[in-house]
C-alpha positions as CSV (number, residue, x, y, z in Angstrom):
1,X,-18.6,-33.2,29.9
2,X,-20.7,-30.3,31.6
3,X,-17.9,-29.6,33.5
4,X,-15.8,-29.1,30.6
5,X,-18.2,-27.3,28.1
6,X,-17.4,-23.6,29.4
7,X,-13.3,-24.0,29.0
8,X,-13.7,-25.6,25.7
9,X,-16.0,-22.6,24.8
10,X,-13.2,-20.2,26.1
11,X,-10.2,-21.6,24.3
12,X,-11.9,-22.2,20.9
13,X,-12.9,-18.1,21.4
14,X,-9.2,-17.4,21.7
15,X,-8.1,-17.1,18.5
16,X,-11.5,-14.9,17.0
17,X,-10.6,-12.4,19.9
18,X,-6.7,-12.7,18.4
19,X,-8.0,-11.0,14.9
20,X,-9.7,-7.7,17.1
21,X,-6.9,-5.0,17.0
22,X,-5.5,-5.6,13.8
23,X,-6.2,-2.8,10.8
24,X,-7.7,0.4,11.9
25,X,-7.2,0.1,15.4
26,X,-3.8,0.3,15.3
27,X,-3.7,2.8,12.5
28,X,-3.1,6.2,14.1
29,X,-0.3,8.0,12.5
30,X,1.8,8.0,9.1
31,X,5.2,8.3,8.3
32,X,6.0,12.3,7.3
33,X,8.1,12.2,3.8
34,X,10.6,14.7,3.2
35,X,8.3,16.5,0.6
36,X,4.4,17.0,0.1
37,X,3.5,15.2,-2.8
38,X,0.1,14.6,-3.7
39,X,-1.2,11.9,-5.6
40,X,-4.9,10.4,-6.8
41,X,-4.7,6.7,-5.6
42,X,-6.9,4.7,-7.3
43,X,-7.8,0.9,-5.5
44,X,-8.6,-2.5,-7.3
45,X,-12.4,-1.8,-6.2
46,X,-12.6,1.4,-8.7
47,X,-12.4,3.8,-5.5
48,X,-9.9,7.1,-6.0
49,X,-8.8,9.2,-3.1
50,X,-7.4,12.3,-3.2
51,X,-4.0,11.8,-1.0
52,X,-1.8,14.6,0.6
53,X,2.1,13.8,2.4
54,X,1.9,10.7,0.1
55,X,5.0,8.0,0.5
56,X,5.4,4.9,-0.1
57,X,6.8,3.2,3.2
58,X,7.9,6.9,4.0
59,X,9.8,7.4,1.0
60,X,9.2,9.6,-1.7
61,X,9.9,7.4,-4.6
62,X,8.6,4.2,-5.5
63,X,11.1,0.8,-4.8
64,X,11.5,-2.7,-6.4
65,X,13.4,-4.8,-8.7
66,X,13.8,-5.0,-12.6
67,X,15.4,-8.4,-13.4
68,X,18.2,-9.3,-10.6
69,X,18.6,-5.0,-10.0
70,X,17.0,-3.0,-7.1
71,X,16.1,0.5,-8.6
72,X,14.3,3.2,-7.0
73,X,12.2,5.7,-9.0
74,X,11.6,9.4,-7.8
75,X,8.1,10.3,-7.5
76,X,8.7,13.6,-9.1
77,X,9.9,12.2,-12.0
78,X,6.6,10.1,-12.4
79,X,3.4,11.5,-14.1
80,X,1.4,8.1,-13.1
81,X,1.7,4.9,-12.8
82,X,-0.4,1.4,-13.5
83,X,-0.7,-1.2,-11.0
84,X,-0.9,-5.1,-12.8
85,X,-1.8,-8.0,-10.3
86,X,0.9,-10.2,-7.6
87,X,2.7,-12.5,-8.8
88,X,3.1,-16.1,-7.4
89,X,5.9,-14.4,-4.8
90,X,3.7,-11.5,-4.3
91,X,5.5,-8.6,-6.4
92,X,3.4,-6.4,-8.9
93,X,4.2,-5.1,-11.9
94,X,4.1,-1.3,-12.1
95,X,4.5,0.5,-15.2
96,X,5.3,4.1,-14.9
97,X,4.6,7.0,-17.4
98,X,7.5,9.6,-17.0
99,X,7.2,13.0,-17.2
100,X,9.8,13.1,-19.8
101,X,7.7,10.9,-22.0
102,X,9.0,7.7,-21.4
103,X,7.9,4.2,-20.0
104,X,9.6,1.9,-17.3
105,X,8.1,-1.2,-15.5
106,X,9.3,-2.8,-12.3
107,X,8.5,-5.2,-9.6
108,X,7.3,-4.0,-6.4
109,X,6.0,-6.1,-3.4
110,X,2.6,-6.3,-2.7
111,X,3.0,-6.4,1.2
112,X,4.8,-2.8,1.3
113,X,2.3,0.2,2.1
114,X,1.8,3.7,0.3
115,X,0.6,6.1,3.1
116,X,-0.7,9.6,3.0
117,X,-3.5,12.0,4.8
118,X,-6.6,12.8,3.3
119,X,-8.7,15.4,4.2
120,X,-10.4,12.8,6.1
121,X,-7.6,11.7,7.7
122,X,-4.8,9.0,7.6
123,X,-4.3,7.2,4.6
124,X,-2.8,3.3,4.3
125,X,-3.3,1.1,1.0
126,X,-0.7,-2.0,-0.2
127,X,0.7,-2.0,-3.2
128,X,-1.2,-5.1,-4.0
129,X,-4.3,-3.2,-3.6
130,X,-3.6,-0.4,-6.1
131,X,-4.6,-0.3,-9.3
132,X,-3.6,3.5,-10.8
133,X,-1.6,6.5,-9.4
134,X,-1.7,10.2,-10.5
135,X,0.7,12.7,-9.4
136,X,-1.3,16.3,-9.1
């Protein structure tokens, strides 16, 4: 058993040094949308951030469904917008104020990523994580 004790040590460690090099390590650069928008993203936790070159997956609108349609909503057209909690299949339901005045929910999925640059530096939250946006 002696004999044994150091490879059992090293393949149980295996997977625990699998989980190093996920998150921030491999977090270097964001995707550059085709306008500057800047936004106040607000997380779950009750922490805002001031966010600069702000996307969503490197797109500057929001995207996700509303019954069996994919829509897409233009981030200029959108004074803020309120994050609810994922769903079983791990969409949230987003309800956006409109500059115009009017209201509009959809799904979005939780896994997808809003990116930007502080003046910090990069900037990476899911959609599951958010709980309020405000266009500046």
């Amino acid at each position: 058993m002696k004999k044994f004790y150091p490879l059992l040590v090293v393949v149980c460690s295996l997977p625990l040094l699998a989980l190093g090099g996920r998150g921030v390590e491999n977090f270097s650069s964001i995707p550059i949308p085709e306008k500057n928008y800047t936004a106040r993203v607000t997380d779950r936790q009750g922490m805002a951030s001031e966010v600069q070159m702000f996307s969503w997956e490197g797109q500057v609108y929001f995207g996700g469904y509303r019954g069996d349609a994919v829509f897409t909503v233009s981030f200029g057209k959108v004074k803020r917008a309120e994050f609810g909690e994922a769903d079983g299949k791990g969409r949230v339901t987003v309800r956006f104020y409109l500059k115009d005045g009017s209201i509009f929910e959809m799904k979005m999925d939780g896994t997808k990523f809003f990116y930007g640059k502080t003046e910090l530096g990069n900037y990476r939250i899911k959609v599951k994580n958010v709980k309020l946006i405000e266009f500046l």
